[in-house]
Structures are given as C-alpha cells and as structure tokens.
C-alpha positions as CSV (number, residue, x, y, z in Angstrom):
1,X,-50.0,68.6,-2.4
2,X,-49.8,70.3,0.8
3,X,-48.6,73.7,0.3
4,X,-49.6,77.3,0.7
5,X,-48.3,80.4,-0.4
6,X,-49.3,83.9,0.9
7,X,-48.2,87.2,-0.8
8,X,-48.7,90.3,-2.0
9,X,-46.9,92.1,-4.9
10,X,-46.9,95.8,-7.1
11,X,-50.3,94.8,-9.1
12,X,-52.4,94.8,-6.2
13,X,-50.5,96.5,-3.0
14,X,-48.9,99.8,-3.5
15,X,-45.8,100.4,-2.0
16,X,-46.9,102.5,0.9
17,X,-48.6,99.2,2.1
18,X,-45.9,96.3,0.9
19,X,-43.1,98.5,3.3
20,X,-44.9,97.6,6.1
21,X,-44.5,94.2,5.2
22,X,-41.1,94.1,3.9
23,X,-38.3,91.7,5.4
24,X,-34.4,92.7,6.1
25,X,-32.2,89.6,6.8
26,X,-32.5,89.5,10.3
27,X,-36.4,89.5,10.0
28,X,-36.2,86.8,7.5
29,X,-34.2,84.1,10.0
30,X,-36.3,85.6,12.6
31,X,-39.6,84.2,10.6
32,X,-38.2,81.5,8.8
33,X,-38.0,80.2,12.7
34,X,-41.0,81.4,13.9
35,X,-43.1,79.0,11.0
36,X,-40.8,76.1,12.5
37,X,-41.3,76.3,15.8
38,X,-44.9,77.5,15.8
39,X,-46.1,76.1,12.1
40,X,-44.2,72.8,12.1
41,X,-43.7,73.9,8.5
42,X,-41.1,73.7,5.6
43,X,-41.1,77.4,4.9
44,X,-39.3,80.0,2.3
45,X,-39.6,83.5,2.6
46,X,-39.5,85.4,-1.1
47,X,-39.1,89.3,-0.3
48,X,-38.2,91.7,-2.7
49,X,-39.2,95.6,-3.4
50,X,-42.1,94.6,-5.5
51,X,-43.7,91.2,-3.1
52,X,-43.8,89.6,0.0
53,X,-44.3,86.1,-0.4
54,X,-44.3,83.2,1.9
55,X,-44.0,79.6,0.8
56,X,-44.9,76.5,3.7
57,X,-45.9,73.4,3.5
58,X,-46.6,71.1,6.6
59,X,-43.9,68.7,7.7
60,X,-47.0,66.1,8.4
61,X,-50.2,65.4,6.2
62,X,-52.3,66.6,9.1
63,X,-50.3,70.0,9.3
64,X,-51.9,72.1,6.5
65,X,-50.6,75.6,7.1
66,X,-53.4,78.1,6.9
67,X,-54.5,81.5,5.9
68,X,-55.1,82.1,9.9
69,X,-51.4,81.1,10.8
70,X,-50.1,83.6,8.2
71,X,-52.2,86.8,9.9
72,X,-51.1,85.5,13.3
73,X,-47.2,85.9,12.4
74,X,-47.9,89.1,10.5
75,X,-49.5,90.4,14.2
76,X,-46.9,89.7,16.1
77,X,-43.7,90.7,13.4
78,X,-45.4,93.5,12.1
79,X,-48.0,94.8,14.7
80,X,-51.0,94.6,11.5
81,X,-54.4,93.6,11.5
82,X,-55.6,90.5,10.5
83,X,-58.0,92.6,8.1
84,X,-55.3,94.2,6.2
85,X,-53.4,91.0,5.8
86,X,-57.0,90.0,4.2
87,X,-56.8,92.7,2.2
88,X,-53.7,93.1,0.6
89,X,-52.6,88.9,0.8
90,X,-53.8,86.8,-2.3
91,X,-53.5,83.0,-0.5
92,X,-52.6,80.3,-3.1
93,X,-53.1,76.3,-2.6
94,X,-51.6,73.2,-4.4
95,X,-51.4,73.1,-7.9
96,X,-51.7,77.3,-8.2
97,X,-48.9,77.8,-5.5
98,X,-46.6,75.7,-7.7
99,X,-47.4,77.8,-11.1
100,X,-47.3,81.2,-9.5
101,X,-43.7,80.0,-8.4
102,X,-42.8,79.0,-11.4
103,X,-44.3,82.7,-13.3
104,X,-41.9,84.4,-10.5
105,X,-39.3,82.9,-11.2
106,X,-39.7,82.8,-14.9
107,X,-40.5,86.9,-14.9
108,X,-44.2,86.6,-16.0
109,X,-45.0,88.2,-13.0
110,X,-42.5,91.1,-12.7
111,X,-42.7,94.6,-13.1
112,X,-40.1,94.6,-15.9
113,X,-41.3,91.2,-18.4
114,X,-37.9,89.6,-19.0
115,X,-36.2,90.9,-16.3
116,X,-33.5,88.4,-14.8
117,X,-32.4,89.6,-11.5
118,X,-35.9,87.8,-9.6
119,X,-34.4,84.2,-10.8
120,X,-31.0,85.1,-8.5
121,X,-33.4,86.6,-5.5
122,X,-35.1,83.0,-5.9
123,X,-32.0,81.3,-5.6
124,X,-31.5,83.7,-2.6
125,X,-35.0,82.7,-0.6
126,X,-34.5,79.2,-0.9
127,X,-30.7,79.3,0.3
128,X,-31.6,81.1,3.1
129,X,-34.4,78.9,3.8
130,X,-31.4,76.0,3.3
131,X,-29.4,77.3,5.6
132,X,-31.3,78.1,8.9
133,X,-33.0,74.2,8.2
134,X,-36.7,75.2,6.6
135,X,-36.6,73.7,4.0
136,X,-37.4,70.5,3.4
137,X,-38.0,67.5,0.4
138,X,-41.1,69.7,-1.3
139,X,-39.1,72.8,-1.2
140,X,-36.0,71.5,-2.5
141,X,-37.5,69.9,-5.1
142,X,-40.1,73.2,-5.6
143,X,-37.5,75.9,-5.9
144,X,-35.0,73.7,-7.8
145,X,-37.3,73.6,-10.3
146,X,-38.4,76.6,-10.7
147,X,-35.1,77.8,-11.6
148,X,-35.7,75.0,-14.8
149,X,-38.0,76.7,-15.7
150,X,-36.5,80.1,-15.3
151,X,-33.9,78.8,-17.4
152,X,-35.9,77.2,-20.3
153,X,-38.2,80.5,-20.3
154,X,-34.8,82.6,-20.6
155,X,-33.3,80.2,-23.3
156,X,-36.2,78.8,-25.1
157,X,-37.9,82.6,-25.9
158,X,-37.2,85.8,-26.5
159,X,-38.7,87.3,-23.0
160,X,-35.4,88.5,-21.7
161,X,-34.1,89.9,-24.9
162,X,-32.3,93.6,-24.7
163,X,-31.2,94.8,-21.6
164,X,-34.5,96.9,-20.5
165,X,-34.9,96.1,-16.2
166,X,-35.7,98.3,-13.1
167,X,-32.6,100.2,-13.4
168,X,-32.8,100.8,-16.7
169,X,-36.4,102.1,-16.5
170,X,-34.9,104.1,-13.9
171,X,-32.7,106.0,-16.2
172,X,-35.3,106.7,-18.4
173,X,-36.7,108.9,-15.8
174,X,-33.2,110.8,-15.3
175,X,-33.5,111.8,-19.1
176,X,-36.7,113.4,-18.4
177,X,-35.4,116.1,-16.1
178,X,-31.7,116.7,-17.5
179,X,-30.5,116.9,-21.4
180,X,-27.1,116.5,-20.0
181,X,-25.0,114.8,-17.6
182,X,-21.1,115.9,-17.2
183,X,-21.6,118.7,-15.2
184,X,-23.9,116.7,-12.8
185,X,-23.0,114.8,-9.5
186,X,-24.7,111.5,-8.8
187,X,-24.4,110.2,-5.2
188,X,-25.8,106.6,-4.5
189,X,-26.9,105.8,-0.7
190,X,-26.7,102.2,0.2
191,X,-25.2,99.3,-1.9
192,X,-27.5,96.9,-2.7
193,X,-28.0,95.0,-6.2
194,X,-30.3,97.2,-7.4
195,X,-28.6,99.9,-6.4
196,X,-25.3,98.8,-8.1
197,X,-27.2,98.2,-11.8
198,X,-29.2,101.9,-11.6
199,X,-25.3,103.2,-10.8
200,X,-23.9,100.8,-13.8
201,X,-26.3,102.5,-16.5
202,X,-25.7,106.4,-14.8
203,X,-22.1,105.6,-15.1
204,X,-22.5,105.0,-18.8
205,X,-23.7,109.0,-19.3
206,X,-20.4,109.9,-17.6
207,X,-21.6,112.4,-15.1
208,X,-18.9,114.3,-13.8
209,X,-18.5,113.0,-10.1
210,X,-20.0,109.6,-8.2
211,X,-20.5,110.0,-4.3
212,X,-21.3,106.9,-2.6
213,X,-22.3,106.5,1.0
214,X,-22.9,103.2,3.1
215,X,-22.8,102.2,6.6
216,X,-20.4,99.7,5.5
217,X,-17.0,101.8,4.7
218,X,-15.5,98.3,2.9
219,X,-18.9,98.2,0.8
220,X,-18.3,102.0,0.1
221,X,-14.9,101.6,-0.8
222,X,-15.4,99.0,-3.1
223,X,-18.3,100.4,-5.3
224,X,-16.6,103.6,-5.4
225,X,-13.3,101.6,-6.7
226,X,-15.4,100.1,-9.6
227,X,-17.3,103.7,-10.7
228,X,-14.1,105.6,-10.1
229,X,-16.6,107.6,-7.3
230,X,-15.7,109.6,-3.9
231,X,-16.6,107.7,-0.7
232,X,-18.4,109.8,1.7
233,X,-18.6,108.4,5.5
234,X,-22.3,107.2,6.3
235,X,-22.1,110.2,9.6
236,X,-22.0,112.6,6.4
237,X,-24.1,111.2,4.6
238,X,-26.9,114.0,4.6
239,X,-24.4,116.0,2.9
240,X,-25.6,114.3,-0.7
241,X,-28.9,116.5,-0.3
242,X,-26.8,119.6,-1.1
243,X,-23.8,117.8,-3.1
244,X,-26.1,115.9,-5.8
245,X,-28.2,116.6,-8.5
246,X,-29.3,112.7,-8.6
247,X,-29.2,110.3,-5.6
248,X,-30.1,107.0,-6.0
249,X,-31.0,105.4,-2.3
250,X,-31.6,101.5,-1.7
251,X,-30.5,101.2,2.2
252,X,-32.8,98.8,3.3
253,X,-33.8,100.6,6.6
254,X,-37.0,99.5,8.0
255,X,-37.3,103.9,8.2
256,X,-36.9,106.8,6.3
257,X,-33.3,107.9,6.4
258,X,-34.1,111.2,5.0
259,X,-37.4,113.1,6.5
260,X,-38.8,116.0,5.2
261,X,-37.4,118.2,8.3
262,X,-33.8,116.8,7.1
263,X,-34.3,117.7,3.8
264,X,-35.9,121.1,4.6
265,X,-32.5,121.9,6.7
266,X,-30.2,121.7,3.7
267,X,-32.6,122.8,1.1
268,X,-31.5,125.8,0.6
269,X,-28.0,124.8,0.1
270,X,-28.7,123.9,-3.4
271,X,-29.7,127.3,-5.0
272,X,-32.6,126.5,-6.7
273,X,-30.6,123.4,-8.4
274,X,-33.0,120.9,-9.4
275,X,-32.7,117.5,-8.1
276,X,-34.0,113.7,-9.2
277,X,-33.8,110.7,-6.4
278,X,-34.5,107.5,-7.3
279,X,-36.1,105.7,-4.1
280,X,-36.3,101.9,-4.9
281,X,-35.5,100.7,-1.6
282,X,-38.6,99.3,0.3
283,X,-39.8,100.3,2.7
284,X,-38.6,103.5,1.4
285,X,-35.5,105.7,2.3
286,X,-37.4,109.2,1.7
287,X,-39.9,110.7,3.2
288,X,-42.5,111.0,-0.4
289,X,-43.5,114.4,0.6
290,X,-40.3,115.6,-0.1
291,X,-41.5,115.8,-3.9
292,X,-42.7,119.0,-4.8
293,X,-42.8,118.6,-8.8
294,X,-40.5,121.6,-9.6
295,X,-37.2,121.5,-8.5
296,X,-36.8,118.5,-6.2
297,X,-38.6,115.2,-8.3
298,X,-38.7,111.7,-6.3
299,X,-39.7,108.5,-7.9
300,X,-40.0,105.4,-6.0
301,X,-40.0,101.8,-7.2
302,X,-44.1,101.8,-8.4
303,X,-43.6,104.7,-10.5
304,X,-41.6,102.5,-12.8
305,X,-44.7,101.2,-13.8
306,X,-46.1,104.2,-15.5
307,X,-43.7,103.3,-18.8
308,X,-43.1,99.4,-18.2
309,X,-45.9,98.9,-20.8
310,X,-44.6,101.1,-23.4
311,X,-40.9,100.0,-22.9
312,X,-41.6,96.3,-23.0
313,X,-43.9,96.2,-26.0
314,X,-41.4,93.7,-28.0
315,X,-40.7,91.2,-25.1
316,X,-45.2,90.5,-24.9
317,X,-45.2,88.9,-27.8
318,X,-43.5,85.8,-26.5
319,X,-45.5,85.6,-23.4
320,X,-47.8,82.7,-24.6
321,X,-44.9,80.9,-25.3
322,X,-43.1,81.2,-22.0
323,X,-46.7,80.8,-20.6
324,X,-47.1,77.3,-22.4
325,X,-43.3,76.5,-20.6
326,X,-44.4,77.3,-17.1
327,X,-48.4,75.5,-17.9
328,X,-46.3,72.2,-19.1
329,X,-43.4,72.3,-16.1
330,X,-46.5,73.0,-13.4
331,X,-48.2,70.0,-15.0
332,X,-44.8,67.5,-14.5
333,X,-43.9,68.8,-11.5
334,X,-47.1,68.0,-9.6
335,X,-47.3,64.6,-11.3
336,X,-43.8,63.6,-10.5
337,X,-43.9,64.9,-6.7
338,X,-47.5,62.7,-6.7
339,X,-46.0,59.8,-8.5
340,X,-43.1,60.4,-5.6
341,X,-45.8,60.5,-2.8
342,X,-47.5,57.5,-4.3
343,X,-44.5,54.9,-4.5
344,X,-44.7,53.8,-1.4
345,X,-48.2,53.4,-1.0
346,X,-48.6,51.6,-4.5
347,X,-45.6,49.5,-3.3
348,X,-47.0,48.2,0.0
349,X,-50.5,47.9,-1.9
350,X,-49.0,45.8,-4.3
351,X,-46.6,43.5,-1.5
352,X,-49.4,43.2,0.7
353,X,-51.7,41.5,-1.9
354,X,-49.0,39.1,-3.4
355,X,-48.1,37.9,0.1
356,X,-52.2,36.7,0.5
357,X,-52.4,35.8,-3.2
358,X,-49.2,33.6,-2.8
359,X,-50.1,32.1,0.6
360,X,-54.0,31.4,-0.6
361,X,-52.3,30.0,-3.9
362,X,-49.7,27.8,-2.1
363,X,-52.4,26.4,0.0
364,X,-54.7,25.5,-3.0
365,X,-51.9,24.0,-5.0
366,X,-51.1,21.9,-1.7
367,X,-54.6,20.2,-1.3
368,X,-54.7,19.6,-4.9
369,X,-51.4,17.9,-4.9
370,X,-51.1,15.4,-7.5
371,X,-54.5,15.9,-9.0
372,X,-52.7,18.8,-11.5
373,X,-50.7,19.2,-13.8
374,X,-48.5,22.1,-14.9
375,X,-50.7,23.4,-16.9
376,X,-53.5,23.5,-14.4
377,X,-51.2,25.1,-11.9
378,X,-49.9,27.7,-14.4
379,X,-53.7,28.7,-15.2
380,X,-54.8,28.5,-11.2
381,X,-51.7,30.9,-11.0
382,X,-52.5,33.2,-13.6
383,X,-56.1,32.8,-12.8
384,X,-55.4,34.6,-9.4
385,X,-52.3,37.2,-10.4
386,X,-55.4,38.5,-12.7
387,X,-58.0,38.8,-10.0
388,X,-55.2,40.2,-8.0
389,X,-54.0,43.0,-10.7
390,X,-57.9,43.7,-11.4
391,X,-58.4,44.5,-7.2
392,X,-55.4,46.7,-7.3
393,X,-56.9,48.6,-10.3
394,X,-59.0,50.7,-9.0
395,X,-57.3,52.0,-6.4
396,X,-53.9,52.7,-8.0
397,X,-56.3,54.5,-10.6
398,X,-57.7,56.5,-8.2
399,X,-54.5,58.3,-6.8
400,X,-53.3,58.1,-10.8
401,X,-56.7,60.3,-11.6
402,X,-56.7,62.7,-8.1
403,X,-52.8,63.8,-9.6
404,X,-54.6,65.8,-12.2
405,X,-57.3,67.3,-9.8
406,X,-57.0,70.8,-8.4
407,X,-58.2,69.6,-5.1
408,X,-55.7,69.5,-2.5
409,X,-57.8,65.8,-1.7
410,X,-54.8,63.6,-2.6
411,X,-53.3,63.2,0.3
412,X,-56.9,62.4,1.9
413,X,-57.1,59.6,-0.7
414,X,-53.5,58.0,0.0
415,X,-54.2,58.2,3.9
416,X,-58.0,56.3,2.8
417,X,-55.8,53.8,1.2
418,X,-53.5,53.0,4.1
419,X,-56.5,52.4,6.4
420,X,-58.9,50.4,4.0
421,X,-56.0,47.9,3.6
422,X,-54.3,48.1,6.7
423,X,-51.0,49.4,5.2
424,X,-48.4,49.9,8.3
425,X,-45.8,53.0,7.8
C-alpha cells in the first residue's frame, strides 16, 4: 500500500518542541498544497495540541512519498533542521500507517484513554483535506474508516465510559490551588473547543464572574451568552492578568500573547492574589517562565499527564479489547483496499487467457471437425479451462499471499504481473 505517515505526539516530543511544529488553518491549506504541487500526493494533515501528523500517499505507484520530502517541507514552513525532524518524527509505512490511524482515532493513543473529542478533529483533517482537493480514493476510504472503528471502539467497550477528558483533567488541577470558587473570577482567552469544555466544567463550580476575550467580538459574545460571562474587547484583553484568579488561554497564536515583561507590568495589580492559568493552546499563549510556584501557578497541556494514569485507571482494563477491534479492522481494511487494487489486474489476467484458450480451442475443434463427438469436445474443453485455471494459480495466489505481508512489495508484484503478461492499462 503506498502510504506514509510522519508525526510526532505528547509520548515522545514535549511541548516546547511540538509548537514549533504546530499548524493554524491557514498553514494547513498552505501545506496541504504544497504536498500537491511538490509531492504529487494525496495528503491529510492531523494537528492537534498533543501531535502533528501528516498522512500522503502517492497519486502514482512510482510516487512513494518519503521521509526526505517530509524534512524538506518542514525547512521551508517552519525554518527546522532536517535533524530535529529526525529526531522528534516517528515515520510509519503501509500496514503500520493504517493501525496507528485507526489507534488515533479510536483514543488508544491519547493523552486522556477514552477521550472522544480526537474522532471529531479526525473528521476535521480529512474534511479539510476534502475540501482544498487532497484527498483522494486511499484517503477517503482510510479516514472513513477509521471513524468505524472509532465508533465500534466507543460502542463495543467501555473505553469512553464517564466523562474524564483534557478539560476535566484540567479542573482537577484548579481544585489543587483553591477550596472554593464563588468569590473567584475566571476569564477565558480565545474560544476554541477545548477552551469551551475546560469553561463548561468551571462553570459547574459557579465561580462568581466569567470574562471572556477573543479577537472575534461575535465569538466573544456568544460564549459569554451561554456561561452568563462579561465580554471584554480583545485591545483589553491584558486586563484578565489583574481581573482573574483562573484564566484559561487557547488562542491559537503561532506566539505568546502574554510575555513575562506583560505579565510583570500588571503583577502587582493583584495584591498578592494567587492565580492558576490553564495554557492548552499550542504553541503556547504564555510565556512558561511566568510560573513561579507560589502565587502565580501555570500548567500547560503536558502537565495533564502527570495524573492521566491515576484518573483513568478504570477505562485500561478494556484496552485489549478495543486493541483486538483496531488489530481486526487494520487486518480488513488492507485486505479489501488490496482485493480493490487487485480486480483489475486479476480481471485482465483472467480475459487475456480465455481469449488465447478460446481461440487455440476453436482452432483445435476446427481441424478435428467431424472426427468428435460431444463428449470429446466437452473433455478437450475442460481439458484446457483446467490447464488455464492451474496457469492463473499461481499468480492470483501470489498477490492473494503479498496482502498479508508487511512489505510495502505489493504494488511491485502487480506492476510484475502487468509486464510478464503484457496486460495494457
């Protein structure tokens, strides 16, 4: 199968290095057409705050995308070496690209098991991919599936059960610093998904004002509307350091929106108030030095995984089972896409042998006109379908057998094929 995914995600590449990596929209049409124009690939690009991960496949059986293209488009959109994207990017091939897919988008890979928001962001990459023309048949096909099996993972175990997630997890750390919460003012920077679901579960401990703040005054407006929250205009928006005791921040700026000279400037505002802010925007909205561990405690999206393990203790135990799910859909999926890529091949094979069995046949049965009878021409008939059916064996066998190989040789073996019997596209 010819496809390749790069990435790099929160087990190996902490997120001082993934930032430098990380995609807004306008960078992801802006490299979704870059690996067309420059790749000739089908190509979906998966970015998140816990991995960057790139999904191509080449649009002809001689264009194999390749580790090399990868650090050449990470050169010139992100000005990196091609030793750190050796470093940091894990390069997967065939038969492991589709499972580690499928473990995405089932949440075997996440930083919160279960968690159900990576099957929408999924949906996301592969619509995007859709709609600026990247993706083609083996994507389609790819990411449609993998929301199956997202689905049968989510229905068919236990993974997902309770509501733990990022945001959640988040919380968790709020309750660490303060025993209570109406006399506190949470102020939420940005309005983004996750931002939304850390502001849902704050909400719940009824603090006693919401200040949100977004370039976007409609966005602003509209979050505030559904927390009963304060809009404060984004040219303000500095104002929170002073005003908040908890700010959550998930902008999406490719910089820090609040340095450590900003911070310092309104620091003293606050009278010695302490303050929590949860940075899980990547690359990240705070500068990290702002943390000082007394007063002023700031937590960004790998710190979550100090108390995943502890938190999701229950949901483990049905990991084998949603393990088995993705191991049996990987094993289908490359089967049917090789059965797919076979058809025609196996068809032609087949039409192209029938024609010479028939004409041979037809000229034997012609010189022996009148010397048979129809039982003789039955068994010359059979006679040669059989040695015709035992010539296509072991071919047809052959591309049956490579399906189940982890060798990315199959398409070798079908292009053999077409040349050893003169097969014309």
């Amino acid at each position: 199968m010819n496809l390749m995914v790069a990435g790099c995600n929160f087990r190996e590449t902490p997120i001082e290095i993934r930032e430098k990596f990380a995609f807004d929209a306008k960078k992801v049409e802006l490299a979704l057409e870059w690996f067309n124009s420059h790749g000739n690939c089908e190509s979906v690009i998966l970015s998140t705050c816990n991995r960057v991960e790139i999904y191509l496949s080449g649009l002809t059986p001689t264009q194999i995308p390749s580790p090399e293209m990868v650090e050449v488009f990470f050169r010139e959109f992100f000005h990196v070496t091609p030793e750190m994207v050796r470093s940091h990017f894990f390069f997967l091939n065939a038969n492991e690209a589709v499972n580690h897919l499928f473990r995405v988008s089932a949440s075997l890979d996440s930083m919160i098991l279960g968690e159900a928001q990576i099957a929408g962001q999924v949906k996301t990459a592969i619509e995007l991919a859709s709609k600026h023309a990247t993706a083609g048949p083996l994507m389609h096909s790819l990411f449609r599936q993998a929301r199956i099996v997202a689905k049968r993972v989510r229905t068919e175990t236990e993974i997902s059960k309770g509501h733990v997630s990022v945001s959640s997890v988040a919380i968790d750390f709020v309750n660490q610093v303060f025993d209570r919460f109406d006399d506190k003012t949470v102020a939420i920077l940005g309005a983004g998904k996750m931002g939304e679901l850390t502001l849902r579960h704050l909400k719940d401990l009824q603090p006693k004002q919401i200040i949100v703040s977004n370039r976007s005054m409609d966005k602003s407006k509209s979050l505030a509307e559904s927390c009963a929250g304060v809009v404060l205009p984004w040219d303000q928006m500095e104002d929170v350091l002073y005003l908040a005791d908890i700010i959550i921040s998930t902008t999406g700026a490719q910089q820090p929106i609040i340095t450590r000279e900003i911070f310092k400037r309104h620091r003293g505002k606050r009278e010695g108030r302490p303050l929590v802010i949860l940075d899980i925007a990547v690359p990240r909205d705070f500068d990290p030095t702002i943390h000082d561990g007394d007063r002023v405690s700031l937590f960004n999206i790998d710190d979550l995984q100090k108390i995943r393990e502890s938190t999701l203790k229950e949901r483990t135990r049905h990991i084998p089972q949603a393990e088995s799910i993705v191991a049996n859909e990987t094993g289908k999926f490359i089967s049917d896409w090789a059965r797919r890529k076979n058809g025609p091949v196996i068809a032609k094979l087949n039409q192209e042998f029938e024609n010479k069995r028939k004409l041979i046949v037809d000229n034997l049965l012609s010189r022996l006109n009148g010397k048979l009878d129809d039982a003789d021409k039955q068994y010359i008939e059979g006679a040669f379908r059989l040695l015709q059916n035992q010539f296509l064996h072991g071919p047809i066998s052959a591309l049956a057998e490579e399906i189940k190989r982890e060798a990315n040789t199959h398409q070798s073996l079908l292009d053999a094929i077409r040349k050893l019997f003169r097969l014309q596209d």
